[in-house]
N, C-alpha and C positions, 0 to 999 in steps of 0.2 A: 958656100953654105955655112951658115954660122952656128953654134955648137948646139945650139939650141934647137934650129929644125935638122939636124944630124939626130936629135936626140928626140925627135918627134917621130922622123922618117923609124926609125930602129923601134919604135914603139909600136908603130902601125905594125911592121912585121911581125916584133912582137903579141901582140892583139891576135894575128892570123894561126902565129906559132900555137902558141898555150887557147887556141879554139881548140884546133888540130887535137891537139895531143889532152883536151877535155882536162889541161889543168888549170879547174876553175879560181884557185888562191891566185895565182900570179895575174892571170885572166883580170880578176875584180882589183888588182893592187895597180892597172894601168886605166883605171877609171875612176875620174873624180867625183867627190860625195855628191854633186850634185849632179852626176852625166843624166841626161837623157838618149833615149832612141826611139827612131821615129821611123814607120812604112811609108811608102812612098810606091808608085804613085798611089793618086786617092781613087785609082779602082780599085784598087784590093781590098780583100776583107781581110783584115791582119788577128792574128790569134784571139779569140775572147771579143774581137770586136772594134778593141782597145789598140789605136795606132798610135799613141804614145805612154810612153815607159821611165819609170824612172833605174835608178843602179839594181835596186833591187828585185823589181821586178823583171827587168833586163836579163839579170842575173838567173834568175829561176826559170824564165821561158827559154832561155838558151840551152840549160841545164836537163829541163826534163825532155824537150825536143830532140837534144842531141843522145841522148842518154836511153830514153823510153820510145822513142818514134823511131830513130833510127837504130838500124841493124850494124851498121858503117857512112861513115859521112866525114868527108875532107875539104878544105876550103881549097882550090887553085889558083894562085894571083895572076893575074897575067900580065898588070902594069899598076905600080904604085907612084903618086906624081906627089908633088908636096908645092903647095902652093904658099906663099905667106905675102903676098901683095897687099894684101888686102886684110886678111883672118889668119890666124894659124890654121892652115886645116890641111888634109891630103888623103884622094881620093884612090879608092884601090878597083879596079875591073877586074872583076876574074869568076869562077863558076863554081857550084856547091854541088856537088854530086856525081852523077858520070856524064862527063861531055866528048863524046864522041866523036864531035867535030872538029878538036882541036887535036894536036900533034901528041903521042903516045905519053912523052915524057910531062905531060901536061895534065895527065888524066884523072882527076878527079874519081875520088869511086865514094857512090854512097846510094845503100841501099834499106828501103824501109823493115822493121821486123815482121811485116807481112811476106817478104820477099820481090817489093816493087821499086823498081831501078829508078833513082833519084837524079835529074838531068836539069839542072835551073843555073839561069845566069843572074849577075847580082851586078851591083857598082853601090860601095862604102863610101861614104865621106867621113871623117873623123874631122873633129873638133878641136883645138886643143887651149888651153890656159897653161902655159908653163910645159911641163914635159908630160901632164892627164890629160886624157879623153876625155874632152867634157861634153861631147855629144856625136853621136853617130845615126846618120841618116843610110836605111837601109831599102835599094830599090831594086825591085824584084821584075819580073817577067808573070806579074800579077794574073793573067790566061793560067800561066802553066799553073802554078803553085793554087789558084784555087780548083784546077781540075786533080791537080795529086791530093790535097789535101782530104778534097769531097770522098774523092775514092778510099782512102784509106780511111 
């Protein structure tokens, strides 16, 4: 691995870390001025309507989401791959909230401020130009997330 996607790979984590722990400076300093992000698939109905985003925007739906919707909410990785064949990119599988089905040390917890038990699987892709995200496609279990979302 060349120092380069060593230094991609540690950013992806990075990216999951500073979600976690809702520190949004470092959060927006591993994203490039021009990142986008994008829902996926195209049954969802993504925030506002609006299935692509750019940093700023990005930035503030994450922000009030994580902040205002939710009571508690952790990202869980379960496998980060780093491809560069082809693009710099590297895709991360892993769950947002409480997943159940996976092994304890694995457990996600996130719960909405109404008191409803948040349980969704995702798969990232990031992007990269150099050591920034320059775009991250986010795929959802589009069912679940617009039945939790309707209800709350």
């Amino acid at each position: 691995m060349s120092d380069l996607n060593a230094k991609q790979l540690e950013n992806a984590h990075a990216f999951l870390k500073h979600l976690n722990a809702l520190e949004w400076g470092p959060l927006g300093n591993l994203l490039a001025p021009d990142f986008k992000h994008q829902y996926f698939p195209a049954t969802i109905v993504p925030p506002g309507g609006k299935d692509t985003r750019g940093k700023a925007e990005f930035m503030h739906l994450f922000q009030h989401s994580w902040i205002h919707v939710f009571e508690k909410i952790t990202v869980g990785a379960h496998l980060i791959l780093l491809n560069s064949t082809v693009i710099d990119n590297a895709a991360v599988w892993g769950t947002i909230g409480c997943d159940t089905r996976r092994e304890q040390s694995r457990i996600p917890h996130g719960m909405s401020k109404s008191g409803k038990k948040y349980n969704n699987e995702y798969m990232l892709t990031f992007h990269f130009e150099g050591e920034k995200i320059t775009k991250m496609n986010e795929f959802v279990d589009s069912a679940y997330s617009a039945a939790f979302f309707t209800a709350e």
